[in-house]
C-alpha positions in Angstrom: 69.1 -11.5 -70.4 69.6 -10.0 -73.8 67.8 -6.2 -74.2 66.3 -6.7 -77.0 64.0 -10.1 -75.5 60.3 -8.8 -75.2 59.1 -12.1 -72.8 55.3 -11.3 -74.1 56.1 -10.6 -77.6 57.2 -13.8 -77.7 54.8 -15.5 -76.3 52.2 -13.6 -78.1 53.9 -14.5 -81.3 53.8 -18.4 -80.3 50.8 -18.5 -79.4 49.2 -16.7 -82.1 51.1 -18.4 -84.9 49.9 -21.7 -83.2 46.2 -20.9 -82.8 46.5 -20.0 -87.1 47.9 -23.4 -87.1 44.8 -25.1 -85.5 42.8 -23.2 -87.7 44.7 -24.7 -90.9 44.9 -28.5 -88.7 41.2 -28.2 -89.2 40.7 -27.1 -92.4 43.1 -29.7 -94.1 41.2 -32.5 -92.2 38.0 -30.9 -93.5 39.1 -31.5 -97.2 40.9 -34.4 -96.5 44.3 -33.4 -96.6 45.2 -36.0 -94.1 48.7 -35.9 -93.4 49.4 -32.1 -93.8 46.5 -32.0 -91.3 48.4 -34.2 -88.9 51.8 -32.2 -89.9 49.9 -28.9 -88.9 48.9 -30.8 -85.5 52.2 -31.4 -84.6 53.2 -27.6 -85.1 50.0 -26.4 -83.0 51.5 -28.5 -80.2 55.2 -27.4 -80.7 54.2 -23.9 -80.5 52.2 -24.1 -77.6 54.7 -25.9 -75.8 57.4 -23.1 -76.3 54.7 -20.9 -74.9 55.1 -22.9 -72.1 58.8 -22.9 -72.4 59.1 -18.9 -72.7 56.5 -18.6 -69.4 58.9 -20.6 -67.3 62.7 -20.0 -68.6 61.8 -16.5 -69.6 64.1 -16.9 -72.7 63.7 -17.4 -76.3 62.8 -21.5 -76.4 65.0 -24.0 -78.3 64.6 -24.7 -82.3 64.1 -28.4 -82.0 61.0 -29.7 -82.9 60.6 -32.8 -80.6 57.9 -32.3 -78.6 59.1 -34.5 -75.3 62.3 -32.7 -75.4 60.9 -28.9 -75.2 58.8 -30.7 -72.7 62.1 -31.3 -70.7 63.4 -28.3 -71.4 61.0 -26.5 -69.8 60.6 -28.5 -66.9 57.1 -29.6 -68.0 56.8 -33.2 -66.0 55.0 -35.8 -68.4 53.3 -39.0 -67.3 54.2 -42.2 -69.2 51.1 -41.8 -71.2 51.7 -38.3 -71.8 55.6 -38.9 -73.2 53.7 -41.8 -75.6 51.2 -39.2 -77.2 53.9 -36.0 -77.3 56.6 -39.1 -78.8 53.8 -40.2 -81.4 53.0 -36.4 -82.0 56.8 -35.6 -82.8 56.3 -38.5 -85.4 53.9 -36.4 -87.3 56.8 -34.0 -88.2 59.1 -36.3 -89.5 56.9 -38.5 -91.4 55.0 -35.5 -93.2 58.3 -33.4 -94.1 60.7 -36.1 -95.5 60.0 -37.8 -98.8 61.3 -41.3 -97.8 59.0 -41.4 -95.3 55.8 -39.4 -96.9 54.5 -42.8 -99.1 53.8 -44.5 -96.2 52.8 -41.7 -94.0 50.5 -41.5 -96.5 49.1 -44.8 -96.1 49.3 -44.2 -92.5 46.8 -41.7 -92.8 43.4 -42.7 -93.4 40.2 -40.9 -92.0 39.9 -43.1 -89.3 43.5 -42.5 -88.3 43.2 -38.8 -88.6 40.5 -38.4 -86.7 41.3 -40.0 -83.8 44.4 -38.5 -83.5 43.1 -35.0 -84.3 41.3 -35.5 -81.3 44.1 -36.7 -79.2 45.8 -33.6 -80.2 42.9 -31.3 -79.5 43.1 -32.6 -75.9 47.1 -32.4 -75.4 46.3 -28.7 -76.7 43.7 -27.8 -73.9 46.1 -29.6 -71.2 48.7 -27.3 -72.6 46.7 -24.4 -72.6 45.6 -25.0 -68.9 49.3 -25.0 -68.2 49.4 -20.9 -69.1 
């Protein structure tokens, strides 16, 4: 393991940055900024996951941004339902970063929509949290 590697740091870092991101989830669904809210969602779950990831490998966790993959990679076993949710997560990404795909994204993203899956990822954060 490299010297410089400070396991906590790390985690600290992830899981700090990642609670800041929650903060900012809410707040852009508070004024309506639908689909950076959903963006910001998709980072509190990323981040929480390589927490996860750093706990159990004990190394710095990968730079990919699909949630069911870190999932993999750190040996995190995911119901059917759960692979749906982290696969429809990692969507949030994608859709919110890209221009080709922001105009329907969008669209996508009405208050209904947000809010229900604001709370879906509110609960994937707690089971997350409960795994540290």
């Amino acid at each position: 393991m490299n010297d410089e590697f400070d396991k906590e740091q790390i985690i600290n870092f992830w899981f700090e940055s990642s609670e800041k991101d929650f903060k900012a989830m809410i707040d852009l669904y508070q004024t309506q900024n639908n689909n950076w809210a959903l963006f910001m969602g998709h980072l509190v779950i990323e981040k929480l996951l390589k927490v996860v990831y750093v706990k159990s490998k004990g190394e710095f966790p990968p730079m990919i941004h699909d949630l069911r993959r870190i999932c993999e990679k750190a040996d995190i076993e995911l119901d059917l339902s759960r692979q749906i949710l982290l696969d429809s997560i990692s969507r949030f990404n994608i859709n919110a970063r890209y221009d080709d795909y922001k105009q329907s994204f969008y669209q996508l993203c009405t208050d209904s929509f947000t809010a229900e899956w604001i709370n879906k990822i509110k609960e994937c954060r707690l089971w997350i949290k409960a795994k540290l």
